[in-house]
N, CA, C and O atoms as a Tripos MOL2 file, in Angstrom:
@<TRIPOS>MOLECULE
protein
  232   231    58     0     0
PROTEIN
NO_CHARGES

@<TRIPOS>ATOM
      1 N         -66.7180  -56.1020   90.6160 N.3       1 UNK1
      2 CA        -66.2310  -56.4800   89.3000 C.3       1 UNK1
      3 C         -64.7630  -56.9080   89.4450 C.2       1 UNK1
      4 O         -64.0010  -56.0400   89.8720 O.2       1 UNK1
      5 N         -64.2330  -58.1590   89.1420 N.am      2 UNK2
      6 CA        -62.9050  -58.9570   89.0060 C.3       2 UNK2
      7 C         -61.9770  -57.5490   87.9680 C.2       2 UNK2
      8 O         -60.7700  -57.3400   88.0860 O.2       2 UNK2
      9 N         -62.6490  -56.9780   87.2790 N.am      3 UNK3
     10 CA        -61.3690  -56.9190   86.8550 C.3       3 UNK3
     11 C         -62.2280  -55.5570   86.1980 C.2       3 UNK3
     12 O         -63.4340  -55.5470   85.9490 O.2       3 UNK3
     13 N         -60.8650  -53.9560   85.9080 N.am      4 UNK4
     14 CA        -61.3260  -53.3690   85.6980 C.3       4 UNK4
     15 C         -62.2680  -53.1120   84.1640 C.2       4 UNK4
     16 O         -61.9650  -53.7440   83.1520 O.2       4 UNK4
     17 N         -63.3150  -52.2010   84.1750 N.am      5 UNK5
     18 CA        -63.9620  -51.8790   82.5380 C.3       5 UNK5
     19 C         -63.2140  -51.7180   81.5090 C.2       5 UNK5
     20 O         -62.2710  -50.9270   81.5060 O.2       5 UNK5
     21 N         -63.4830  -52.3180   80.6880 N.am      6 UNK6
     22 CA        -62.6990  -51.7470   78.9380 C.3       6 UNK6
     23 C         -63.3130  -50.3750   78.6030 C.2       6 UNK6
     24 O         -64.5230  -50.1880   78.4760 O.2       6 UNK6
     25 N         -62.4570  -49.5310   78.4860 N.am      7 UNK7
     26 CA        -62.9410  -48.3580   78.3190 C.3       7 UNK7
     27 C         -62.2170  -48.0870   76.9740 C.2       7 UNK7
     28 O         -61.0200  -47.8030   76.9420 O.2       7 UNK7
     29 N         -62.8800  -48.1720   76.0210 N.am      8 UNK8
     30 CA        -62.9610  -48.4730   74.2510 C.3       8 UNK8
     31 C         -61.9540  -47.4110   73.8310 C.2       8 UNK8
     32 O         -61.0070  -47.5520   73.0570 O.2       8 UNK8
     33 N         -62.4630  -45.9710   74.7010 N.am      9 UNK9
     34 CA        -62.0810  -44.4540   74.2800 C.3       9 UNK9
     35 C         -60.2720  -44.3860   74.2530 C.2       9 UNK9
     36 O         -59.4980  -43.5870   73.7260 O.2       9 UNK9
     37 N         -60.0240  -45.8070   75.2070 N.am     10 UNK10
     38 CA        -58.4220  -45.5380   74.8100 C.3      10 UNK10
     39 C         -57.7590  -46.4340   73.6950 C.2      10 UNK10
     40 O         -56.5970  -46.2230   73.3460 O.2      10 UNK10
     41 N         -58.4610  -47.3550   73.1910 N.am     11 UNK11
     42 CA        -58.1250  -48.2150   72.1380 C.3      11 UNK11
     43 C         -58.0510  -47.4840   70.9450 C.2      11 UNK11
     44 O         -58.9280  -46.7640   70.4660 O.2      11 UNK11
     45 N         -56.2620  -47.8700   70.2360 N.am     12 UNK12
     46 CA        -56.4430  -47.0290   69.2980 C.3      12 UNK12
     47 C         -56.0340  -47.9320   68.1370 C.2      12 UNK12
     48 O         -55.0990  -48.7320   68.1750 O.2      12 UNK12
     49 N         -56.8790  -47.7030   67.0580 N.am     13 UNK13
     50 CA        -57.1410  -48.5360   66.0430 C.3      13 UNK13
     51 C         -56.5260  -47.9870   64.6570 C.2      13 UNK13
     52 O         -57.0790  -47.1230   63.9750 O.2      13 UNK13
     53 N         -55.1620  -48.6820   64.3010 N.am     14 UNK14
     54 CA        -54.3270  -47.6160   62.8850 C.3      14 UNK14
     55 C         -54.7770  -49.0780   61.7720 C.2      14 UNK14
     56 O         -54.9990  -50.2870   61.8470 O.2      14 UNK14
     57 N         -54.7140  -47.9950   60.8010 N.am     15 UNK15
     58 CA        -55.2170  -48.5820   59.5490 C.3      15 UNK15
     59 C         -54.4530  -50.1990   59.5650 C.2      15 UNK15
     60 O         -53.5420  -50.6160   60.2790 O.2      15 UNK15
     61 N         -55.3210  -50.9570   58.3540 N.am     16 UNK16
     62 CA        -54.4470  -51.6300   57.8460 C.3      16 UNK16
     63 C         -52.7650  -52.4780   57.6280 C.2      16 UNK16
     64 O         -52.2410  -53.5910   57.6590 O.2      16 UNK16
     65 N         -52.4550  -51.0170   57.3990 N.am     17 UNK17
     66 CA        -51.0390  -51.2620   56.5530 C.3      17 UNK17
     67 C         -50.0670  -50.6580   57.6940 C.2      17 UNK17
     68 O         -48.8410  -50.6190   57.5920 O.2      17 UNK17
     69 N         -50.7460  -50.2350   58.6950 N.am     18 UNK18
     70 CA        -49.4220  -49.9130   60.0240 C.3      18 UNK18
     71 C         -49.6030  -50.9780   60.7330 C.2      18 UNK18
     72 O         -48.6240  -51.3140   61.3990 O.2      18 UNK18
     73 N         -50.7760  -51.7950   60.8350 N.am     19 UNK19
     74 CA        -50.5900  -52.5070   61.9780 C.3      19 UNK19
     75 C         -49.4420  -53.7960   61.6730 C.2      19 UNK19
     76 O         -48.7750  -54.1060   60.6860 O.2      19 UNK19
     77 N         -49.6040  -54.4130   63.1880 N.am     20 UNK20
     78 CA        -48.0500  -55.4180   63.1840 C.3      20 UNK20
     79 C         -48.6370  -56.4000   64.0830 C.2      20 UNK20
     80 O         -49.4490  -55.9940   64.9140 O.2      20 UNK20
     81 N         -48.2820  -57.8730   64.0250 N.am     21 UNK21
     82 CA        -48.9000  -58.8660   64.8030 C.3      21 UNK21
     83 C         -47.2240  -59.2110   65.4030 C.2      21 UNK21
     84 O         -46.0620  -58.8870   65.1590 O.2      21 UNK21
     85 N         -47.9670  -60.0400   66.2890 N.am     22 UNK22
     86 CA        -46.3490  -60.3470   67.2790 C.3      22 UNK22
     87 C         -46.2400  -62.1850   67.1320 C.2      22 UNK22
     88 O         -45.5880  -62.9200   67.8730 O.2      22 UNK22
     89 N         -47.1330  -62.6200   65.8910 N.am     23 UNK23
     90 CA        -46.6200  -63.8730   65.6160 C.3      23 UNK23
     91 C         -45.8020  -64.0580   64.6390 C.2      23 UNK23
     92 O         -45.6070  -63.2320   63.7470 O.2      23 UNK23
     93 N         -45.2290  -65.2190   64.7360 N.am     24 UNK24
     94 CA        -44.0510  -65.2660   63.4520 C.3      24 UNK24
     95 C         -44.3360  -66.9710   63.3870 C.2      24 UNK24
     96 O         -44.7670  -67.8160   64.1710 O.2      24 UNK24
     97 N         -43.8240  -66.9480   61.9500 N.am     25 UNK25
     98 CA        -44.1220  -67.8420   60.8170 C.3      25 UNK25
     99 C         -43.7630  -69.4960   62.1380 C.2      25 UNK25
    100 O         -44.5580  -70.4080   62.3640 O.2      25 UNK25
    101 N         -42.2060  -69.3070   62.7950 N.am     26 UNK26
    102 CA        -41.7440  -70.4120   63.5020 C.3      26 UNK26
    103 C         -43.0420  -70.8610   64.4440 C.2      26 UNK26
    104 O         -43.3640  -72.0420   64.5790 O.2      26 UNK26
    105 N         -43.5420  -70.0670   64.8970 N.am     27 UNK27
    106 CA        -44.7580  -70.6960   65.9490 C.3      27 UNK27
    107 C         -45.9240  -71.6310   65.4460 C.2      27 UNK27
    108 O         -46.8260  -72.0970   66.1410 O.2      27 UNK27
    109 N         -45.7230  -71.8060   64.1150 N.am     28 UNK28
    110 CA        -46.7940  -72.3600   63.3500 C.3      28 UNK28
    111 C         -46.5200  -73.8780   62.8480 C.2      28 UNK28
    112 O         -45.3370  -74.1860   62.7100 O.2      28 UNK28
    113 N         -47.5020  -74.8460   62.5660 N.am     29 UNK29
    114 CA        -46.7910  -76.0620   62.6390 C.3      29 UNK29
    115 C         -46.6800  -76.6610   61.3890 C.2      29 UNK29
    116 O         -47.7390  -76.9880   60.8530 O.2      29 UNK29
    117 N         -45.7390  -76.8580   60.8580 N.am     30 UNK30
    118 CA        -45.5760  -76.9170   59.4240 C.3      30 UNK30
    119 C         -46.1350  -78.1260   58.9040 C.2      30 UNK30
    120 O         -46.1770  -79.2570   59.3880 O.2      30 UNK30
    121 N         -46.6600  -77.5500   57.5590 N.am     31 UNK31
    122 CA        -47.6900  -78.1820   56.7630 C.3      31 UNK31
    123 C         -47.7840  -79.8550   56.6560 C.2      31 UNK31
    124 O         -48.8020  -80.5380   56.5380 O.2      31 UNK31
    125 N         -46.4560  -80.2640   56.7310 N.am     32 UNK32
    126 CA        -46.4330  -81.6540   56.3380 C.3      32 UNK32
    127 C         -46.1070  -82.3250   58.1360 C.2      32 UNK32
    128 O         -46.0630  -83.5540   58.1870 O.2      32 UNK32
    129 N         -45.9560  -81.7820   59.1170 N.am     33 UNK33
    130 CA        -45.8450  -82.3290   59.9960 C.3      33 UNK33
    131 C         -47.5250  -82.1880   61.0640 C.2      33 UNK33
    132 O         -48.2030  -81.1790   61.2560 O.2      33 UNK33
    133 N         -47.7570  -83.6330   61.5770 N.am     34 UNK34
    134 CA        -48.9310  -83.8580   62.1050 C.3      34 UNK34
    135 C         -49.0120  -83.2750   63.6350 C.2      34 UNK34
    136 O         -47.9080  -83.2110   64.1780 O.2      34 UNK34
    137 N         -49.8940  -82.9300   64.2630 N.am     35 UNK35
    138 CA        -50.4480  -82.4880   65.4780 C.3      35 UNK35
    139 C         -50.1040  -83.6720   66.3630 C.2      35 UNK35
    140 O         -50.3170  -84.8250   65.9890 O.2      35 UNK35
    141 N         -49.4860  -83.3260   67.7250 N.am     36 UNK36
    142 CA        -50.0980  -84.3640   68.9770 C.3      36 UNK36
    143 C         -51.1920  -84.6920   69.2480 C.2      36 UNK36
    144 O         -52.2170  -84.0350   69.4290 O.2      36 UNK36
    145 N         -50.9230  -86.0460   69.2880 N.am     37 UNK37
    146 CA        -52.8810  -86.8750   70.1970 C.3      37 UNK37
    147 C         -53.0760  -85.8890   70.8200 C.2      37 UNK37
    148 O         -52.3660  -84.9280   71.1190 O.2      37 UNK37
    149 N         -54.2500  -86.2040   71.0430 N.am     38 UNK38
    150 CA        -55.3510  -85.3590   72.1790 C.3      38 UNK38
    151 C         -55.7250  -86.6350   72.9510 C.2      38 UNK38
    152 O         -56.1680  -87.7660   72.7540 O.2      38 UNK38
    153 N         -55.2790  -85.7880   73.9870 N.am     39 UNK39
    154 CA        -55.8070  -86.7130   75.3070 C.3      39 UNK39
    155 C         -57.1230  -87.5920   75.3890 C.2      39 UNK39
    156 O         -58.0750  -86.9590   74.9310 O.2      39 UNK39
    157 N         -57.4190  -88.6780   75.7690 N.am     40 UNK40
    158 CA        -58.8340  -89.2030   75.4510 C.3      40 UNK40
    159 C         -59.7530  -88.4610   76.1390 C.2      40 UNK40
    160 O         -60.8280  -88.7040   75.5920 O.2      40 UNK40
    161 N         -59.9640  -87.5280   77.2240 N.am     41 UNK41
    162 CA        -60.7130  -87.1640   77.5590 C.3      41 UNK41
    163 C         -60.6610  -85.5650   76.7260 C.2      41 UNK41
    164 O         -61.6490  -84.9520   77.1290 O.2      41 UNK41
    165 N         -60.0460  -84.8890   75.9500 N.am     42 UNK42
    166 CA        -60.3560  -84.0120   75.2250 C.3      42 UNK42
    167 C         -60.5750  -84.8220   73.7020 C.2      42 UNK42
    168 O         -60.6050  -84.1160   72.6940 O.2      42 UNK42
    169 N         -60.6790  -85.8420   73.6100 N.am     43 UNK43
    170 CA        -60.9730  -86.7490   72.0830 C.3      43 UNK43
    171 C         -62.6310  -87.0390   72.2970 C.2      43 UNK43
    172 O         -63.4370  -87.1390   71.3710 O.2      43 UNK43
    173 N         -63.0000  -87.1700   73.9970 N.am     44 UNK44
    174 CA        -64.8440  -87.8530   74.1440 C.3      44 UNK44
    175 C         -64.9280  -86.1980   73.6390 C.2      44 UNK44
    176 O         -65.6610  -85.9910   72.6720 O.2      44 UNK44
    177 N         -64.2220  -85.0270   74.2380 N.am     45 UNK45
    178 CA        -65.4520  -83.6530   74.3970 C.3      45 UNK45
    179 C         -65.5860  -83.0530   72.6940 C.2      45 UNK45
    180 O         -66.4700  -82.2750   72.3350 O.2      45 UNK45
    181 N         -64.5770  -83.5740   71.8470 N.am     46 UNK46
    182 CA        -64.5250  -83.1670   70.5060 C.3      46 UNK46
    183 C         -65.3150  -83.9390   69.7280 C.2      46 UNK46
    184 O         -65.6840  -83.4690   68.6520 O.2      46 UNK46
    185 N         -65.6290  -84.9540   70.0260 N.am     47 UNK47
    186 CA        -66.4390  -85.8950   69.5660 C.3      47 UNK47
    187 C         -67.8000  -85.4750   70.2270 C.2      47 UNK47
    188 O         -68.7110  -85.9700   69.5630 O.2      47 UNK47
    189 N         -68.1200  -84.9860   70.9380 N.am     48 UNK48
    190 CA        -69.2140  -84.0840   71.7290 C.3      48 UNK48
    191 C         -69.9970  -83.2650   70.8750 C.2      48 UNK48
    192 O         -71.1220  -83.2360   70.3760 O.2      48 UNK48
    193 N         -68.8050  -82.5260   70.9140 N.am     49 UNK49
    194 CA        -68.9290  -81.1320   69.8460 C.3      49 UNK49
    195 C         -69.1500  -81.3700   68.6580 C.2      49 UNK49
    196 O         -70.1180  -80.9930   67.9970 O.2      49 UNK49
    197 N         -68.3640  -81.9370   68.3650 N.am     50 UNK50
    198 CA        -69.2680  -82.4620   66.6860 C.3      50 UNK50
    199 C         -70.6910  -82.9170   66.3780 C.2      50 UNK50
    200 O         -71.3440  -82.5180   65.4130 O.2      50 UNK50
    201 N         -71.1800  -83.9440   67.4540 N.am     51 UNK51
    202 CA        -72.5460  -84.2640   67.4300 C.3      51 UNK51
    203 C         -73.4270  -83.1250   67.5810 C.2      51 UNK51
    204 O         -74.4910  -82.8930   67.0070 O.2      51 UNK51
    205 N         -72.7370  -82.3850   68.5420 N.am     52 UNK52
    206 CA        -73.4520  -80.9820   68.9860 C.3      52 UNK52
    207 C         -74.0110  -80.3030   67.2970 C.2      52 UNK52
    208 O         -75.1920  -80.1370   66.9920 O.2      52 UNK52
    209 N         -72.9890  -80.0470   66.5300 N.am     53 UNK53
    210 CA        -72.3710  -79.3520   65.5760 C.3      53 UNK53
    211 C         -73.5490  -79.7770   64.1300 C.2      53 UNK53
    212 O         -74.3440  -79.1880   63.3990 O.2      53 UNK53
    213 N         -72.9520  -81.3350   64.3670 N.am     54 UNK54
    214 CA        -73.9350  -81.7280   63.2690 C.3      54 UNK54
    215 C         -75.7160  -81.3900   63.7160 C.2      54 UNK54
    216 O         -76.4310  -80.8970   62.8430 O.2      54 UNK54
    217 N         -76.3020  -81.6960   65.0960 N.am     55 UNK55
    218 CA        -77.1910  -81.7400   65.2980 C.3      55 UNK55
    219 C         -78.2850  -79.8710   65.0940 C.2      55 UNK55
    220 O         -79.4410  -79.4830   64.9260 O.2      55 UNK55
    221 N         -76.9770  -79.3590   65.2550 N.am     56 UNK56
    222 CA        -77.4040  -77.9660   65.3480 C.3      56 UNK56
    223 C         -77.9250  -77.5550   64.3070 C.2      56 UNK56
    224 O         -78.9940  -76.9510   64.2150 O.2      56 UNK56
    225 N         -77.0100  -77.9390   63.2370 N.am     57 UNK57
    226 CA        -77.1160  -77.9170   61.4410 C.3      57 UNK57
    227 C         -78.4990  -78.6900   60.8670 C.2      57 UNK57
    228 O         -78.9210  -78.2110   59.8150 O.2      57 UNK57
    229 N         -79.0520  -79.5140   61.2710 N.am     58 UNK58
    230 CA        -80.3570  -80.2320   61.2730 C.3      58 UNK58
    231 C         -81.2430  -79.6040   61.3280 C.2      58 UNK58
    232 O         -82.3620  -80.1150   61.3350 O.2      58 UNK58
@<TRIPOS>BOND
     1     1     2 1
     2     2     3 1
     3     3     4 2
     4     3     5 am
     5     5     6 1
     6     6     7 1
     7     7     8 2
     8     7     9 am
     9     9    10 1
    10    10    11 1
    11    11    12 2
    12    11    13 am
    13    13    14 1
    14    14    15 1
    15    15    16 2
    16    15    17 am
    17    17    18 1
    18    18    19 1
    19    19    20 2
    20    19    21 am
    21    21    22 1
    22    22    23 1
    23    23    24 2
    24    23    25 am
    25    25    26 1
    26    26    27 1
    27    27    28 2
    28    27    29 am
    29    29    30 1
    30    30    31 1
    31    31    32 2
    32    31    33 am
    33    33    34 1
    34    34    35 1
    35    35    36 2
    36    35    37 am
    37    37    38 1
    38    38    39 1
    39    39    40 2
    40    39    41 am
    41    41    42 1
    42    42    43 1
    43    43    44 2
    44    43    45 am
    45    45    46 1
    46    46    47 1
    47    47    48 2
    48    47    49 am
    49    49    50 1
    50    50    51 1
    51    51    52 2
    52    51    53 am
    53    53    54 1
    54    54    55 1
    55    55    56 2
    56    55    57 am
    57    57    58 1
    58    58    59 1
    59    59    60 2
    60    59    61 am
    61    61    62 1
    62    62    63 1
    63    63    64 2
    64    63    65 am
    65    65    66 1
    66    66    67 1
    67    67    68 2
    68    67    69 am
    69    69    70 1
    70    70    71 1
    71    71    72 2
    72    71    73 am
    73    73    74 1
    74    74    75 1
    75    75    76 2
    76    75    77 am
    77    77    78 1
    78    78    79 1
    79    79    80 2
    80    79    81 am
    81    81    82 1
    82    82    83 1
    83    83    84 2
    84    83    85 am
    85    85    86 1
    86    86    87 1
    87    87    88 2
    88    87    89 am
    89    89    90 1
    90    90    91 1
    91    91    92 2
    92    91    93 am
    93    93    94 1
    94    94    95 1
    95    95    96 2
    96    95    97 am
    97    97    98 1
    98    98    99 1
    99    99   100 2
   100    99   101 am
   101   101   102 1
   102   102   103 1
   103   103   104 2
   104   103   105 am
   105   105   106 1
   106   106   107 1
   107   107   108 2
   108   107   109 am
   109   109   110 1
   110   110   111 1
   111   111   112 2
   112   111   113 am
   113   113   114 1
   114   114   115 1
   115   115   116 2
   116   115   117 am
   117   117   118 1
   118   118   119 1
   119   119   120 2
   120   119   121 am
   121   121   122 1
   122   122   123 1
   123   123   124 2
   124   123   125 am
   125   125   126 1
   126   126   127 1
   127   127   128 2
   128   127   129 am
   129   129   130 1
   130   130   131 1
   131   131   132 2
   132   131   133 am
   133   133   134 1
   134   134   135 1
   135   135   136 2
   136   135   137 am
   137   137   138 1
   138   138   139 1
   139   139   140 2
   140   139   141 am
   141   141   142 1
   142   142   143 1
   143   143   144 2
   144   143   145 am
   145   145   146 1
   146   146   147 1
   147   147   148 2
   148   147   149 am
   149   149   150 1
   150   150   151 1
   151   151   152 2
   152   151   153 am
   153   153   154 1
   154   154   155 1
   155   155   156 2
   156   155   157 am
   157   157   158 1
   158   158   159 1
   159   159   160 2
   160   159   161 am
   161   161   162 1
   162   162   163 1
   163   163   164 2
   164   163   165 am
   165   165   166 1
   166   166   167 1
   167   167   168 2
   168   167   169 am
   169   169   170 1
   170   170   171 1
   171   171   172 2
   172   171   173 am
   173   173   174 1
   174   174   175 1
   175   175   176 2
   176   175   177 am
   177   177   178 1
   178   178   179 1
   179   179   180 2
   180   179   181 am
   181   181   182 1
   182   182   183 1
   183   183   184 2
   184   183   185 am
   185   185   186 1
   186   186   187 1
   187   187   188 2
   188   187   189 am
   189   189   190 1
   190   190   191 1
   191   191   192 2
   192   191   193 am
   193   193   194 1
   194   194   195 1
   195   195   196 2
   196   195   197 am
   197   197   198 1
   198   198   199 1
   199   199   200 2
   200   199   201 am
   201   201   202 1
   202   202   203 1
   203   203   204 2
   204   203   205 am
   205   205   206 1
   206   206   207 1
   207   207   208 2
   208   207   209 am
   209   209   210 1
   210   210   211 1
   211   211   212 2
   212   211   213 am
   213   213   214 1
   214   214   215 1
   215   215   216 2
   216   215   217 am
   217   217   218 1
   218   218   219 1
   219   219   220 2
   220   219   221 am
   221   221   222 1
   222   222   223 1
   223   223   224 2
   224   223   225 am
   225   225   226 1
   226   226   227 1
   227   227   228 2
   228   227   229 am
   229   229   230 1
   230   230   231 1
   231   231   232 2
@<TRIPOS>SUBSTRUCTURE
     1 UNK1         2 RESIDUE 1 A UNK
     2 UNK2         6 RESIDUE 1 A UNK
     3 UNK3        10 RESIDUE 1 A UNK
     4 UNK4        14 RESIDUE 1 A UNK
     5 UNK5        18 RESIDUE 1 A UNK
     6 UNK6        22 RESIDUE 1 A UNK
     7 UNK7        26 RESIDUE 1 A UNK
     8 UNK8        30 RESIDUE 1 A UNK
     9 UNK9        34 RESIDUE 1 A UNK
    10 UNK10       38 RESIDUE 1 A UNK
    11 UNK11       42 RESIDUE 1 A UNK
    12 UNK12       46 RESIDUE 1 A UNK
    13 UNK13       50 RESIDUE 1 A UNK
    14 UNK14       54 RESIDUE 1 A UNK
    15 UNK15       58 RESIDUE 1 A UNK
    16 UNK16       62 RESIDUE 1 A UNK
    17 UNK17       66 RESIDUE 1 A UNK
    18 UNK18       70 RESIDUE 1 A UNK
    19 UNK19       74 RESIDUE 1 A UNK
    20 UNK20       78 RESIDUE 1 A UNK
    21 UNK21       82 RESIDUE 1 A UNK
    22 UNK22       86 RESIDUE 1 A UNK
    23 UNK23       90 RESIDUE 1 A UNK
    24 UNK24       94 RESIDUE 1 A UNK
    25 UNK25       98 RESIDUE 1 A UNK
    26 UNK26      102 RESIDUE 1 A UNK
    27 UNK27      106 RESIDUE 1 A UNK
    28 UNK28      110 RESIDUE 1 A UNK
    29 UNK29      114 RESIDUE 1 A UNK
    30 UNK30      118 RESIDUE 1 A UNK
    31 UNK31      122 RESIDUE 1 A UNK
    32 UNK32      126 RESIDUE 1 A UNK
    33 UNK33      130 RESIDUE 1 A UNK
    34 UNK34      134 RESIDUE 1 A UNK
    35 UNK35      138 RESIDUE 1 A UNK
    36 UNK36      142 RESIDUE 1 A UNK
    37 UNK37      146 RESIDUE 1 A UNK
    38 UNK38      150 RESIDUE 1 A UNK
    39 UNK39      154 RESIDUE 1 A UNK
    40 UNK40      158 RESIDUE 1 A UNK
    41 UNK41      162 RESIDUE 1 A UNK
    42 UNK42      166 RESIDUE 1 A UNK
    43 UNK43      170 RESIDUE 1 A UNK
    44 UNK44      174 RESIDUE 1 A UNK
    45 UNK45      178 RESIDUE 1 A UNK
    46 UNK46      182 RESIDUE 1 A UNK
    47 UNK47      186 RESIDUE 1 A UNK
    48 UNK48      190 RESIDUE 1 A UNK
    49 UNK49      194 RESIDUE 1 A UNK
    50 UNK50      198 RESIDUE 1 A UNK
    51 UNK51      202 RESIDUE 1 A UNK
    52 UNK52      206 RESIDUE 1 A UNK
    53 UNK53      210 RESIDUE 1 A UNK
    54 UNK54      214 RESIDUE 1 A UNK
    55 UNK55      218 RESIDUE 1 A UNK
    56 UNK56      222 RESIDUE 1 A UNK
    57 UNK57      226 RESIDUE 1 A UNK
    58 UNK58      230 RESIDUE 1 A UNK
């Protein structure tokens, strides 16, 4: 096995209202500004996926 077991028994899970995420608002891409192209060869595999997507839904 690559890599050791998740052993669940040490994961500790606090409510709600203690927990804390380690993202912040700056990492996010603001509303009115657009995304970079996607490379054409990640533009054929998204266009892939969609056919996939629609066809699945059929």
């Amino acid at each position: 096995m690559p890599f050791p077991q998740f052993d669940p028994t040490r994961l500790i899970i606090r409510p709600l209202d203690e927990r804390q995420h380690d993202l912040s608002i700056e990492r996010h891409l603001p509303l009115d500004e657009l995304p970079a192209e996607l490379e054409p060869a990640a533009m054929r595999d998204l266009a892939i996926l969609g056919e996939r997507l629609v066809q699945a839904r059929q």
